[in-house]
PQR file of N, CA, C, O and H, with PARSE charges and radii, in Angstrom:
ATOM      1  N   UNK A   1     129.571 114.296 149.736 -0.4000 1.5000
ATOM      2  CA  UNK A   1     128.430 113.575 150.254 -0.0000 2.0000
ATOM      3  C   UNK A   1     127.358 114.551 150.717  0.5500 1.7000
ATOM      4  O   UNK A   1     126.155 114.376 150.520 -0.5500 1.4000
ATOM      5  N   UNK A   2     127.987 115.783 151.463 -0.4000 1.5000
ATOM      6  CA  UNK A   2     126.711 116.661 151.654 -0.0000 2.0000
ATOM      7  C   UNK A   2     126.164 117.149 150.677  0.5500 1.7000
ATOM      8  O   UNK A   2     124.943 117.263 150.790 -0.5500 1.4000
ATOM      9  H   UNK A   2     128.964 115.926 151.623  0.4000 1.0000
ATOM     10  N   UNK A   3     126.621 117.496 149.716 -0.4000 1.5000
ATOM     11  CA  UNK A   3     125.745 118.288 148.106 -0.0000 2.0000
ATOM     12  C   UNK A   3     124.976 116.728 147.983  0.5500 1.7000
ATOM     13  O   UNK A   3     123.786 116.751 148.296 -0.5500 1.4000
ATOM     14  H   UNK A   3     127.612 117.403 149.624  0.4000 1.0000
ATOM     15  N   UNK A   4     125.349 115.827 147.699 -0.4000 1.5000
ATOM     16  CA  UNK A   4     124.464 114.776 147.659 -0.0000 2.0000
ATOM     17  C   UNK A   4     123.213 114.643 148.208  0.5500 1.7000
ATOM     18  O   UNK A   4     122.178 114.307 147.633 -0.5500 1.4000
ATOM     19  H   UNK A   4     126.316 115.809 147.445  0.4000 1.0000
ATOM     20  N   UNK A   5     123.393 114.956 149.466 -0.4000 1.5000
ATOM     21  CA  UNK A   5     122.223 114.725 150.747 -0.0000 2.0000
ATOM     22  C   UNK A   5     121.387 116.091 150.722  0.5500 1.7000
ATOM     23  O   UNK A   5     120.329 116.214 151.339 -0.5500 1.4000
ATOM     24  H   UNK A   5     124.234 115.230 149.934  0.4000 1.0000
ATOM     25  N   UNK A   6     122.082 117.307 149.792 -0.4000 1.5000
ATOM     26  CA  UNK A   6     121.086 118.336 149.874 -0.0000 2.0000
ATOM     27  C   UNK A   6     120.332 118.370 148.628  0.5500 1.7000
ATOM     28  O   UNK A   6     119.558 119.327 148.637 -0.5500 1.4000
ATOM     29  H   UNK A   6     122.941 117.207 149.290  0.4000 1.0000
ATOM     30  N   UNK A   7     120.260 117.549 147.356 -0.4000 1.5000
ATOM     31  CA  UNK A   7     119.784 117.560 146.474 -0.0000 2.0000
ATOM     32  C   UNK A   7     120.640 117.953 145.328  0.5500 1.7000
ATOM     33  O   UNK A   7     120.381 117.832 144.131 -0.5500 1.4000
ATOM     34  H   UNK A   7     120.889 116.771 147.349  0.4000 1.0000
ATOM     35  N   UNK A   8     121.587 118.390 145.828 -0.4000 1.5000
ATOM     36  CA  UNK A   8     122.389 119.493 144.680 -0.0000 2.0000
ATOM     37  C   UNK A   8     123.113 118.071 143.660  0.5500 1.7000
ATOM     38  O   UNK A   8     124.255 117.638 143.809 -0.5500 1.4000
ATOM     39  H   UNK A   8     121.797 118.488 146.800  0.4000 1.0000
ATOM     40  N   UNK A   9     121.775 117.399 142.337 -0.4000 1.5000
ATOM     41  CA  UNK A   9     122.617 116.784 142.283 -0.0000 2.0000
ATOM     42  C   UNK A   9     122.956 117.068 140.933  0.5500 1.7000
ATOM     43  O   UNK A   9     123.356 116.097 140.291 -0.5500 1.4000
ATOM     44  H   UNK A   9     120.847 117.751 142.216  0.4000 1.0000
ATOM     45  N   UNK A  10     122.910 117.894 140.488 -0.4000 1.5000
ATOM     46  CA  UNK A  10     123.725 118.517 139.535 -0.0000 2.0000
ATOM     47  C   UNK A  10     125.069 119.138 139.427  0.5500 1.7000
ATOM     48  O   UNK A  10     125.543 119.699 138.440 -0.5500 1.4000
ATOM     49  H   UNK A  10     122.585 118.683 141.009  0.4000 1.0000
ATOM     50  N   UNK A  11     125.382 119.031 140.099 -0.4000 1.5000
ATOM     51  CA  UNK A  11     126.542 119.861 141.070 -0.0000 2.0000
ATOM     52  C   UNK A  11     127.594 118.654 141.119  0.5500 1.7000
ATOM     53  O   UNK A  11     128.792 118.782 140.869 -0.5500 1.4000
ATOM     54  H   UNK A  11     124.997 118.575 140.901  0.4000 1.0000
ATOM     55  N   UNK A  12     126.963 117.478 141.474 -0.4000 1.5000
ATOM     56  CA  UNK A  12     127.694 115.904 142.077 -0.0000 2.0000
ATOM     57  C   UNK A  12     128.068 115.300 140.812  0.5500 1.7000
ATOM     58  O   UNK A  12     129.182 114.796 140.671 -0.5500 1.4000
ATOM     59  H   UNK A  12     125.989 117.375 141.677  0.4000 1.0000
ATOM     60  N   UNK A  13     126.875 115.328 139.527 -0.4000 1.5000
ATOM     61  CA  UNK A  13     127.335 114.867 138.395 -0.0000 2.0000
ATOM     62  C   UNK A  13     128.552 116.037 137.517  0.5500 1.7000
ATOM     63  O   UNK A  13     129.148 115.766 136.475 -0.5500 1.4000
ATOM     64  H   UNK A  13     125.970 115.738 139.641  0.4000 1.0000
ATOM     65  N   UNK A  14     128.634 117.018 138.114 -0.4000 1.5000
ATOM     66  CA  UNK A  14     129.963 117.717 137.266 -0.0000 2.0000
ATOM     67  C   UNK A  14     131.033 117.343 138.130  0.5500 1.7000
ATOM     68  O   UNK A  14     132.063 116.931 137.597 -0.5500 1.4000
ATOM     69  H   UNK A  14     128.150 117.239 138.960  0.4000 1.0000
ATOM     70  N   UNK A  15     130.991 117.390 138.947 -0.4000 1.5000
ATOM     71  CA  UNK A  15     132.225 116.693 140.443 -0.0000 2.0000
ATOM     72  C   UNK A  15     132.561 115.061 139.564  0.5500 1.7000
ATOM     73  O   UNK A  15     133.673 114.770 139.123 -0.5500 1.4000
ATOM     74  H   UNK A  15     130.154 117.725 139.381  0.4000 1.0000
ATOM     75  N   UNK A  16     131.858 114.549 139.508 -0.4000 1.5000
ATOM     76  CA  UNK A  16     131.795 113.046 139.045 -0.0000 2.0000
ATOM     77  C   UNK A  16     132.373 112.783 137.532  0.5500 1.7000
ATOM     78  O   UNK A  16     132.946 111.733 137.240 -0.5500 1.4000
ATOM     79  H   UNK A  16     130.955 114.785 139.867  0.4000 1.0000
ATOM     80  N   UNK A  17     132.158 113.865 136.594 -0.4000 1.5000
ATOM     81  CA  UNK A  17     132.267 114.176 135.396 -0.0000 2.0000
ATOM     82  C   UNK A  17     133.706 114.503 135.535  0.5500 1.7000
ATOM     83  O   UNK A  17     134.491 113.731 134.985 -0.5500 1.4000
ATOM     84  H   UNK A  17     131.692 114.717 136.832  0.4000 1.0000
ATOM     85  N   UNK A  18     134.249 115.673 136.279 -0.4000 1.5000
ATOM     86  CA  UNK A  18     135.528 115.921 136.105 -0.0000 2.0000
ATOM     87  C   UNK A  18     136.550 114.821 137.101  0.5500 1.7000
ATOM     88  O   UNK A  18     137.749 114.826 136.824 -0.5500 1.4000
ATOM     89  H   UNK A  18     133.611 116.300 136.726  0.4000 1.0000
ATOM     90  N   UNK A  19     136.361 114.457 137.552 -0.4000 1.5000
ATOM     91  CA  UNK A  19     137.128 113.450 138.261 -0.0000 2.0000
ATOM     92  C   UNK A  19     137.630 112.415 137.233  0.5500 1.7000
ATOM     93  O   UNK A  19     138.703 111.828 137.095 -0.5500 1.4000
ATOM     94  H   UNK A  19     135.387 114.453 137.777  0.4000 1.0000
ATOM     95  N   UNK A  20     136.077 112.406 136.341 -0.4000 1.5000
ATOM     96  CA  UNK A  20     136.374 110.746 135.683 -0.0000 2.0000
ATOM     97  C   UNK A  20     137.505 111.098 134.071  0.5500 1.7000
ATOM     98  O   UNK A  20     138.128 110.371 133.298 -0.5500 1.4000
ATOM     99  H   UNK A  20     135.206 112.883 136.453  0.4000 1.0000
ATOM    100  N   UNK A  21     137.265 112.717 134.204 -0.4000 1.5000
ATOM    101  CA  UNK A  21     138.156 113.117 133.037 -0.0000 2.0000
ATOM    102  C   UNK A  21     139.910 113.253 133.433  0.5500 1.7000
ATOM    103  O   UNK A  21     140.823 113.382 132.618 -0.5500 1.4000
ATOM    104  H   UNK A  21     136.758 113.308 134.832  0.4000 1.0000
ATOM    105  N   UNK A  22     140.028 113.170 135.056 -0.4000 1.5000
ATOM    106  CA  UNK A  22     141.270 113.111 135.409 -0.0000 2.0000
ATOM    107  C   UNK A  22     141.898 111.978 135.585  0.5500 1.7000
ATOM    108  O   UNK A  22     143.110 111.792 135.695 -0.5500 1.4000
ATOM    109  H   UNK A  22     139.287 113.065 135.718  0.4000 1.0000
ATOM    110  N   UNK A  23     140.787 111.007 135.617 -0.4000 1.5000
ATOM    111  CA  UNK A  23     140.989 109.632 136.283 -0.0000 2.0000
ATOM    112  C   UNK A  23     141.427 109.088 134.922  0.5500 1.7000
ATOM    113  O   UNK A  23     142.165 108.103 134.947 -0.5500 1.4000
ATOM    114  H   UNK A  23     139.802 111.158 135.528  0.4000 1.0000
ATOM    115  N   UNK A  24     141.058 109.619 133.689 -0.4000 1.5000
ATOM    116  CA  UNK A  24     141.539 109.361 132.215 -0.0000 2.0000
ATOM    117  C   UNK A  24     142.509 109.416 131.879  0.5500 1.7000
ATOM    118  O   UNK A  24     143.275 108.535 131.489 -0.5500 1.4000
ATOM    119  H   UNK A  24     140.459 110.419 133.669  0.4000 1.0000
ATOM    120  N   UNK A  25     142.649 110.717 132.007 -0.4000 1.5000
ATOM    121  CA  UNK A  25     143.962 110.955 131.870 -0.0000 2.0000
ATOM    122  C   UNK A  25     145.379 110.741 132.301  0.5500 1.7000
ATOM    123  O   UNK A  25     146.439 110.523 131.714 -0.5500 1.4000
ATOM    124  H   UNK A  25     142.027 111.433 132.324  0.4000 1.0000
ATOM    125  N   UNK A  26     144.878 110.931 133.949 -0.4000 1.5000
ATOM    126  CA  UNK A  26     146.553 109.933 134.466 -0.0000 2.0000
ATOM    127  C   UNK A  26     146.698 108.256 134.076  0.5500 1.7000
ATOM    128  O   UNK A  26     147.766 107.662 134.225 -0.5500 1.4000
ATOM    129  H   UNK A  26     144.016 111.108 134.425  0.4000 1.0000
ATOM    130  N   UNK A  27     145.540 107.643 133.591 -0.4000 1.5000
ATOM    131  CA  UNK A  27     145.684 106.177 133.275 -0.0000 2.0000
ATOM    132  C   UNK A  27     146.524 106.870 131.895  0.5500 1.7000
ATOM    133  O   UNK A  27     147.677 106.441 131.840 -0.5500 1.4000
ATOM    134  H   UNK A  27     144.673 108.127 133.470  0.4000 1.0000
ATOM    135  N   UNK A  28     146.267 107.598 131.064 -0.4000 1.5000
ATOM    136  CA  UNK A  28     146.534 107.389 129.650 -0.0000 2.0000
ATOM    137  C   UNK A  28     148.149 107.645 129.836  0.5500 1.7000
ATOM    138  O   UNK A  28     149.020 107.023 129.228 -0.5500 1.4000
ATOM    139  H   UNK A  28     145.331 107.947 131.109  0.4000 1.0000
ATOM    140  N   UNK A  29     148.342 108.557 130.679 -0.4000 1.5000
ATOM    141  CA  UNK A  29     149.960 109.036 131.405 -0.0000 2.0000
ATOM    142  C   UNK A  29     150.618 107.861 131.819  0.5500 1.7000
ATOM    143  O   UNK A  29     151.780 107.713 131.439 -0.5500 1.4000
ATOM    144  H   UNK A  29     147.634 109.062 131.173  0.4000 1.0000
ATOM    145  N   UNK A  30     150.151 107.086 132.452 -0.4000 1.5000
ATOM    146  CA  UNK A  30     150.783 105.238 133.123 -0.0000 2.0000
ATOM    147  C   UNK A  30     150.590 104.451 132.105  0.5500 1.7000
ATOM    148  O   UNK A  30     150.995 103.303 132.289 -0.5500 1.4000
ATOM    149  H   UNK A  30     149.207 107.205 132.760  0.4000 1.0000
ATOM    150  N   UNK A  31     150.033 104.704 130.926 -0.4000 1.5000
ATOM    151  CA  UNK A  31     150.043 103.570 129.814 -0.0000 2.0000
ATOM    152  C   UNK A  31     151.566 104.257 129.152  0.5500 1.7000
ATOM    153  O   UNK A  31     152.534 103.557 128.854 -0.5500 1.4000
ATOM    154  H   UNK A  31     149.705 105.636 130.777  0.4000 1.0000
ATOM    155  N   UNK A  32     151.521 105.591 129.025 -0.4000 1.5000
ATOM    156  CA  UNK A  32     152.262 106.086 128.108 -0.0000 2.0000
ATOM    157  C   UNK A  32     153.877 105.599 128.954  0.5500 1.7000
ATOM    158  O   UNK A  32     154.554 104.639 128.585 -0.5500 1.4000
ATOM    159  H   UNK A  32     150.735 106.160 129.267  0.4000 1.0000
ATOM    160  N   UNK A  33     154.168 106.350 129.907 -0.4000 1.5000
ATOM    161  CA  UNK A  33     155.451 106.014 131.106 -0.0000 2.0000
ATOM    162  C   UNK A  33     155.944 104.406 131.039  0.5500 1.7000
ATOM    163  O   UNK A  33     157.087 103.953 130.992 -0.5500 1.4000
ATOM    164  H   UNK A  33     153.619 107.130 130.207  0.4000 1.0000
ATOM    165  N   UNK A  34     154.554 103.667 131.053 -0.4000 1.5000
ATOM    166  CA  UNK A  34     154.836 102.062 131.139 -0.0000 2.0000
ATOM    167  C   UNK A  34     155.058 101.251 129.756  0.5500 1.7000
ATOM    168  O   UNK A  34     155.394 100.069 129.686 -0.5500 1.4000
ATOM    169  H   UNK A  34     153.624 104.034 131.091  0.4000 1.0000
ATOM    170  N   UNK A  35     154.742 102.327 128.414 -0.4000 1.5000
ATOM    171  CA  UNK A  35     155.295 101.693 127.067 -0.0000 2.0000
ATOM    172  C   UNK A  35     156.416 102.786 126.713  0.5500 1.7000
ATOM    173  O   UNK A  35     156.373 103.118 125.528 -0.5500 1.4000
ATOM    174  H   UNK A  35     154.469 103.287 128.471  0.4000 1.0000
ATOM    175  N   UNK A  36     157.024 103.174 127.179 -0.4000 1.5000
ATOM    176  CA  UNK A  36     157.685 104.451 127.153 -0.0000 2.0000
ATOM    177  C   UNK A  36     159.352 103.789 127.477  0.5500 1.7000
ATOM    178  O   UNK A  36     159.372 103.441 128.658 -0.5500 1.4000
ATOM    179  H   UNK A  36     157.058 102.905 128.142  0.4000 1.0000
ATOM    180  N   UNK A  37     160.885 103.489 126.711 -0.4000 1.5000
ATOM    181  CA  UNK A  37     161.478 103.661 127.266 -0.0000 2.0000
ATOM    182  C   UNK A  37     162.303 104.584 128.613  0.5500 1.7000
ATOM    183  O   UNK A  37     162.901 104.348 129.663 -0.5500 1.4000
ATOM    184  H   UNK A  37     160.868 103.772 125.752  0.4000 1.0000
ATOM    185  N   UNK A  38     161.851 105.806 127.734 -0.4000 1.5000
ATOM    186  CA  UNK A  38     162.084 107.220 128.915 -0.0000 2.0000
ATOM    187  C   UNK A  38     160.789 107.469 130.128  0.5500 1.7000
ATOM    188  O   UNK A  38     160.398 108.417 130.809 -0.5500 1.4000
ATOM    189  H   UNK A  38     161.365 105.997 126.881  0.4000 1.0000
ATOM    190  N   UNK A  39     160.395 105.970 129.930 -0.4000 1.5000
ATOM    191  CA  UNK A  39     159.362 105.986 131.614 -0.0000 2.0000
ATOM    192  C   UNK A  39     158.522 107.630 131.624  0.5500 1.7000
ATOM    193  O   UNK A  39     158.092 108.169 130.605 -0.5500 1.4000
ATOM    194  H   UNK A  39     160.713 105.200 129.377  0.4000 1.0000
ATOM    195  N   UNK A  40     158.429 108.263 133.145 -0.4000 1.5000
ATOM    196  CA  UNK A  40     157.791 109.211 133.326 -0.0000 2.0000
ATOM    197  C   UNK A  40     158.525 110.253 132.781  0.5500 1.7000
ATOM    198  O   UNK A  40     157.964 111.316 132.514 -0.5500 1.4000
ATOM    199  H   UNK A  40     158.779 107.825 133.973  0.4000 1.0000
ATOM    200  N   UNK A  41     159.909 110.056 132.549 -0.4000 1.5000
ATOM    201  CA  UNK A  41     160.712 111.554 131.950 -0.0000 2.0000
ATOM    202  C   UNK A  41     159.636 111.876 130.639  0.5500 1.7000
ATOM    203  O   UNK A  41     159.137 112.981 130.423 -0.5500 1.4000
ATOM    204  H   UNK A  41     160.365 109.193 132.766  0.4000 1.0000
ATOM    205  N   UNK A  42     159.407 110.645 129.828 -0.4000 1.5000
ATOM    206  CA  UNK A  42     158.857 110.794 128.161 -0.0000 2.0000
ATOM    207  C   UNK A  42     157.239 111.887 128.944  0.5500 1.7000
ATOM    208  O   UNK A  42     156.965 113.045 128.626 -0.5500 1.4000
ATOM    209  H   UNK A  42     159.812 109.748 130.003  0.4000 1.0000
ATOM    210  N   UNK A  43     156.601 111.157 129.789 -0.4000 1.5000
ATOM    211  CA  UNK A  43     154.941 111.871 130.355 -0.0000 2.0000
ATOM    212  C   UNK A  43     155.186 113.361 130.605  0.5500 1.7000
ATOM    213  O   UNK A  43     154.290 114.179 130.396 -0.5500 1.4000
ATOM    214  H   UNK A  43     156.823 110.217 130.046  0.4000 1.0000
ATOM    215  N   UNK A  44     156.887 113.861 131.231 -0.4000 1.5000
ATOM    216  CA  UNK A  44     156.478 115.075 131.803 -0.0000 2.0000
ATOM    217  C   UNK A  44     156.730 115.635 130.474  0.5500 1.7000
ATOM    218  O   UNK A  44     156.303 116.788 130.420 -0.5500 1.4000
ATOM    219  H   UNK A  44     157.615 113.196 131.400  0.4000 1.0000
ATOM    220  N   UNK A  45     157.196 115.292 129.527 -0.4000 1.5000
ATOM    221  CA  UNK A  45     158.029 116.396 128.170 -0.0000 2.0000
ATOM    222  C   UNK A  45     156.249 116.116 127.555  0.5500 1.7000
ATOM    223  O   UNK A  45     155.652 117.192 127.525 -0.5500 1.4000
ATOM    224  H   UNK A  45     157.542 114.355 129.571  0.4000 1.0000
ATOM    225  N   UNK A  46     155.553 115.165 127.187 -0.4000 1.5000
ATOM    226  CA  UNK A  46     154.906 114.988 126.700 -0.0000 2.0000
ATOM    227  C   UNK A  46     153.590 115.526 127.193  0.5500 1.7000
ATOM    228  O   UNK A  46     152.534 115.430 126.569 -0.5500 1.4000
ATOM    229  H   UNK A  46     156.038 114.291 127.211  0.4000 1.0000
ATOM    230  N   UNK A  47     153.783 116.250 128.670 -0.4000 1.5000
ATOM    231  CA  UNK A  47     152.696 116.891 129.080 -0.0000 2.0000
ATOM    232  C   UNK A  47     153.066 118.711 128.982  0.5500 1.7000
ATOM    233  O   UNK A  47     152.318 119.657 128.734 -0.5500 1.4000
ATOM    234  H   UNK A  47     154.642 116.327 129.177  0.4000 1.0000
ATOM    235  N   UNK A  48     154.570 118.656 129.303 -0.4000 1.5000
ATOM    236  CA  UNK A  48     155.257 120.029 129.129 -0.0000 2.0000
ATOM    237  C   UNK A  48     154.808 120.798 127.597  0.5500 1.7000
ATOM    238  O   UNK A  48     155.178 121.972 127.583 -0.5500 1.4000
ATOM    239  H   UNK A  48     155.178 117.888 129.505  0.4000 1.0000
ATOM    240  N   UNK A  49     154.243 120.453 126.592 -0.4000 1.5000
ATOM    241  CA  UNK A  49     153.759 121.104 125.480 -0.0000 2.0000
ATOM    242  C   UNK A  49     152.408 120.733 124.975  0.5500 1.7000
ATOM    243  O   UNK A  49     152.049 120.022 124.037 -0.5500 1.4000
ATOM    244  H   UNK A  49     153.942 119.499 126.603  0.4000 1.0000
ATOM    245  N   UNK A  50     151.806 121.379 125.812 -0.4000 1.5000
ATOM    246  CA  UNK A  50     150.009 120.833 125.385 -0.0000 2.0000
ATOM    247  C   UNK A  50     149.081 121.553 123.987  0.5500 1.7000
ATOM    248  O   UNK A  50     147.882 121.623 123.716 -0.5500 1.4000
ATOM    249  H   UNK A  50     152.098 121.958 126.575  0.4000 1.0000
ATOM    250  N   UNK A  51     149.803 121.816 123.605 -0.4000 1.5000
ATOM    251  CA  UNK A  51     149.360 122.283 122.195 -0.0000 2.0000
ATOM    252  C   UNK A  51     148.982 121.360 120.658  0.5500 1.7000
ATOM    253  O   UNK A  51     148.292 121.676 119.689 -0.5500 1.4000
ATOM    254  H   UNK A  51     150.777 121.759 123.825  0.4000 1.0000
ATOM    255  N   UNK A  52     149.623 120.357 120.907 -0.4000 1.5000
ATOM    256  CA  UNK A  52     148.760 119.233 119.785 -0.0000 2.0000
ATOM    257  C   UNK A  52     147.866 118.396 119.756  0.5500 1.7000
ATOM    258  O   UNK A  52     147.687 117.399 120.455 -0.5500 1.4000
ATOM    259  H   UNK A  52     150.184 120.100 121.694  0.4000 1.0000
ATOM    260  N   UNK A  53     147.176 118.907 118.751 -0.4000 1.5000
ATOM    261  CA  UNK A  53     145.311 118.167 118.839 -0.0000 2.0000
ATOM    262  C   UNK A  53     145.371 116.423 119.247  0.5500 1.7000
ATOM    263  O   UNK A  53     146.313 115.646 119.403 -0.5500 1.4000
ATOM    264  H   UNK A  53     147.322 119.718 118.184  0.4000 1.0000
ATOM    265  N   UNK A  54     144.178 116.301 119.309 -0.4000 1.5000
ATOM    266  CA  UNK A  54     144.199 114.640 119.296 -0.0000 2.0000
ATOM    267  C   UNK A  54     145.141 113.534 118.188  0.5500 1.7000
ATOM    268  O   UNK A  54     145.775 112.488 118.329 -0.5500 1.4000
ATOM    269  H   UNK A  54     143.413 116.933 119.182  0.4000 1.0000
ATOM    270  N   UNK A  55     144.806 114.434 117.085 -0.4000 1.5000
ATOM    271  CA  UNK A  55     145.005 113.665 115.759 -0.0000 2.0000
ATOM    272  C   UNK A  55     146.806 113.566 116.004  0.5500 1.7000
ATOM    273  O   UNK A  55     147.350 112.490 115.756 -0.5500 1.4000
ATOM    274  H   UNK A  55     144.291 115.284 116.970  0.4000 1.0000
ATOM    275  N   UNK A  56     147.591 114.671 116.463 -0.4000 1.5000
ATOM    276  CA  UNK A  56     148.985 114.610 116.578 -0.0000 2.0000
ATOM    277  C   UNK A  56     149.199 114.247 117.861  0.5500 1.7000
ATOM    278  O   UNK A  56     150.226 114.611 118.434 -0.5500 1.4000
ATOM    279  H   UNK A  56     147.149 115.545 116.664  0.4000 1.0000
ATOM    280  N   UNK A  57     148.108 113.361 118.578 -0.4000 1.5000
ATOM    281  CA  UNK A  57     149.206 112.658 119.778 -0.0000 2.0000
ATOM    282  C   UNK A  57     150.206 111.738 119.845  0.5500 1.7000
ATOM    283  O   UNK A  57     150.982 111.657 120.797 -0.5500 1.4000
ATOM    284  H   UNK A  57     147.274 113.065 118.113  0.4000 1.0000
ATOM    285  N   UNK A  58     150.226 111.034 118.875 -0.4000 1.5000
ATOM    286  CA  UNK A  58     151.072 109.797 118.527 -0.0000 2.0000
ATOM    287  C   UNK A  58     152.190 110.550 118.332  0.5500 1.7000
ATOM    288  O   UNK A  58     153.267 109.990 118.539 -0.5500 1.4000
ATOM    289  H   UNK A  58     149.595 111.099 118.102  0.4000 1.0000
ATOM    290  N   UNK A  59     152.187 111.781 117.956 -0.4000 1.5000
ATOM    291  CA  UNK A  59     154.060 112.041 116.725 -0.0000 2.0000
ATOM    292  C   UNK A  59     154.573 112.843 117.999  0.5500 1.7000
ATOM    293  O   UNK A  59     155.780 112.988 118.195 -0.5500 1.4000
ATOM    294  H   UNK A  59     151.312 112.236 117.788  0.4000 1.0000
ATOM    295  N   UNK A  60     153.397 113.471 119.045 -0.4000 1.5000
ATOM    296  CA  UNK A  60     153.732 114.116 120.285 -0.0000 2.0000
ATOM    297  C   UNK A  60     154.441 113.441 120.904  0.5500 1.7000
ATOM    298  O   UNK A  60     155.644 113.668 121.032 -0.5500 1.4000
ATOM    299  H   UNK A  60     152.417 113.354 118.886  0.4000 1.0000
ATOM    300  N   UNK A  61     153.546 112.022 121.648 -0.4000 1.5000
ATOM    301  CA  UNK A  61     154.330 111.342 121.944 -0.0000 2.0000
ATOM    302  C   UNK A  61     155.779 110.884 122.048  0.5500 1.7000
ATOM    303  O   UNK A  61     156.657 110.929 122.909 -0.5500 1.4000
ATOM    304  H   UNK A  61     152.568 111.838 121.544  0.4000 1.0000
ATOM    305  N   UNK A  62     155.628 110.318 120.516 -0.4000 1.5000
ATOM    306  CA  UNK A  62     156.731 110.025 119.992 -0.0000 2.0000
ATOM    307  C   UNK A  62     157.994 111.041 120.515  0.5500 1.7000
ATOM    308  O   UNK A  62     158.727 110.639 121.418 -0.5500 1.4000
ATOM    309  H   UNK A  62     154.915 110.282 119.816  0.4000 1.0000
ATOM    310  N   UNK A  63     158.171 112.136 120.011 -0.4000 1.5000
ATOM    311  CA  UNK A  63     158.862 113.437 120.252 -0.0000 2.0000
ATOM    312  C   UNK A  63     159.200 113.395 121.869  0.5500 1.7000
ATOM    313  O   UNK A  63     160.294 113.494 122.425 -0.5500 1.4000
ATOM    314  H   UNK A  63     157.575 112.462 119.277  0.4000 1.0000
ATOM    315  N   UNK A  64     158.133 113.249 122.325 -0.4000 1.5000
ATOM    316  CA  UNK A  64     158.686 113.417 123.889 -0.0000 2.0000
ATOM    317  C   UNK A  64     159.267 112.109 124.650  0.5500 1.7000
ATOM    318  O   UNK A  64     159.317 111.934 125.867 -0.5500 1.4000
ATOM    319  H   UNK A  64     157.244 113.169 121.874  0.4000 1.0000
ATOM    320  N   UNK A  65     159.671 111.277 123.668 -0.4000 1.5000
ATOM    321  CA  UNK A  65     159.952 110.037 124.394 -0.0000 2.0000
ATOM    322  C   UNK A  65     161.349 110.615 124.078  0.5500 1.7000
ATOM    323  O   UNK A  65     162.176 110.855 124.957 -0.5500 1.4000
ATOM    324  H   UNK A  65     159.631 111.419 122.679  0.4000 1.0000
ATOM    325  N   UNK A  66     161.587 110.857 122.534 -0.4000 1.5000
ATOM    326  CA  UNK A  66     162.713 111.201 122.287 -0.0000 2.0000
ATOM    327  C   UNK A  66     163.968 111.966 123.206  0.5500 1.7000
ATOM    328  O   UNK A  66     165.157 111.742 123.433 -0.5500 1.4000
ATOM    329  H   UNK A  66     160.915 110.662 121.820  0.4000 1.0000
ATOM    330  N   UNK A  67     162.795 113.162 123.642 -0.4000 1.5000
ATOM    331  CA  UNK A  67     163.760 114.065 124.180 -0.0000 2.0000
ATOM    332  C   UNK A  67     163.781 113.804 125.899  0.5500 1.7000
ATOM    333  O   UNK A  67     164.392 114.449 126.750 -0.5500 1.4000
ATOM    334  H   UNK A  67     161.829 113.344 123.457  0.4000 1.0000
ATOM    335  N   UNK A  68     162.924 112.675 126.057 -0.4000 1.5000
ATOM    336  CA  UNK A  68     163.333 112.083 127.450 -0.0000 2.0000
ATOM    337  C   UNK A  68     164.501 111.473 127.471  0.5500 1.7000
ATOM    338  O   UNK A  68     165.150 111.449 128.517 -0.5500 1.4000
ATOM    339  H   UNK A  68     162.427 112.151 125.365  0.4000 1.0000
ATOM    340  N   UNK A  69     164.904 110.955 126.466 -0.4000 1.5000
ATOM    341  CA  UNK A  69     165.638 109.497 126.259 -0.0000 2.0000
ATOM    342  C   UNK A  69     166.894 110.278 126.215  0.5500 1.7000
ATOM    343  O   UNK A  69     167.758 109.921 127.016 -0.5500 1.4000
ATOM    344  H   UNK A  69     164.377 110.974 125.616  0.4000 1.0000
ATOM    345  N   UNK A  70     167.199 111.402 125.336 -0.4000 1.5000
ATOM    346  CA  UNK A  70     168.369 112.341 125.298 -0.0000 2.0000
ATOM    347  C   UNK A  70     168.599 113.190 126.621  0.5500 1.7000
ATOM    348  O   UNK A  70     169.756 113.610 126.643 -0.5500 1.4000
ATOM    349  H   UNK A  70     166.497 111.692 124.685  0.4000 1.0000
ATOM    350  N   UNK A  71     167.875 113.564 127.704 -0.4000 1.5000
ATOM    351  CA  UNK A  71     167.975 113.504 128.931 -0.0000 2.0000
ATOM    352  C   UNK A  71     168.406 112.621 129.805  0.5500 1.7000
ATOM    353  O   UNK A  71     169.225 112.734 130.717 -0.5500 1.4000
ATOM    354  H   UNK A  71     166.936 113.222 127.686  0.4000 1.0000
ATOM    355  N   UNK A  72     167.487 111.322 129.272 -0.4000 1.5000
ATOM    356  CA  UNK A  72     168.213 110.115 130.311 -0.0000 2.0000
ATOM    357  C   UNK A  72     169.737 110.133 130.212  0.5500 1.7000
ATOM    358  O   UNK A  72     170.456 110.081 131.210 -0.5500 1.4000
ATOM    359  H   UNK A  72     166.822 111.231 128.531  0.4000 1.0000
ATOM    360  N   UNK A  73     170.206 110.211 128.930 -0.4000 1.5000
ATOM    361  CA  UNK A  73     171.415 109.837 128.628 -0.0000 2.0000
ATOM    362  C   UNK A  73     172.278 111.020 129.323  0.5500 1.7000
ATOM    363  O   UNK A  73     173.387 110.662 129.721 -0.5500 1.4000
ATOM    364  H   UNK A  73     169.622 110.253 128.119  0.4000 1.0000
ATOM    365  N   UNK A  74     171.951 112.296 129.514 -0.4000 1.5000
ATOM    366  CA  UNK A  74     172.742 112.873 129.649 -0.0000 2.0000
ATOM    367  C   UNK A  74     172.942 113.118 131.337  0.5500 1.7000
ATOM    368  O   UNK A  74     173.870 113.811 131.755 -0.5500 1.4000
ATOM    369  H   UNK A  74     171.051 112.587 129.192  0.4000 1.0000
TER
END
C-alpha cells in the first residue's frame, strides 16, 4: 500500500503481475490434486521435475500421478 501511495506504480503492477502468476498456478495444482487419484502426492512428483514444456504437461502429469499412486500403495 505504501509503494502505492508513493507513486511507485510500476513497481505495484509487477507485485500484482507476479502474485496473479502464483495465484495460477496453485489453482492449476488444486485442479490437478482434486482430479488426481494420488491427490497432492501426484502435485508434489508433478512439481518435483520441472523440465517439460507446456505441450508435455498432460503425459507429465499423467507420469506423476502414476508414481504417486505406486507410493500410495507402498
Amino acid at each position: 500500500m505504501l509503494a502505492l501511495e508513493n507513486g511507485k506504480h510500476e513497481y505495484c503492477k509487477e507485485q500484482l503481475t507476479e502474485i496473479e502468476g502464483k495465484l495460477h498456478k496453485r489453482n492449476e495444482c488444486i485442479k490437478i490434486a482434486d482430479s488426481s487419484a494420488g491427490g497432492w502426492e501426484t502435485v508434489r512428483q508433478y512439481e518435483s521435475n520441472p523440465i517439460a514444456s507446456d505441450s508435455a504437461d498432460e503425459s507429465k502429469i499423467y507420469k506423476a500421478e502414476n508414481r504417486a499412486l505406486k507410493r500410495k500403495r507402498s
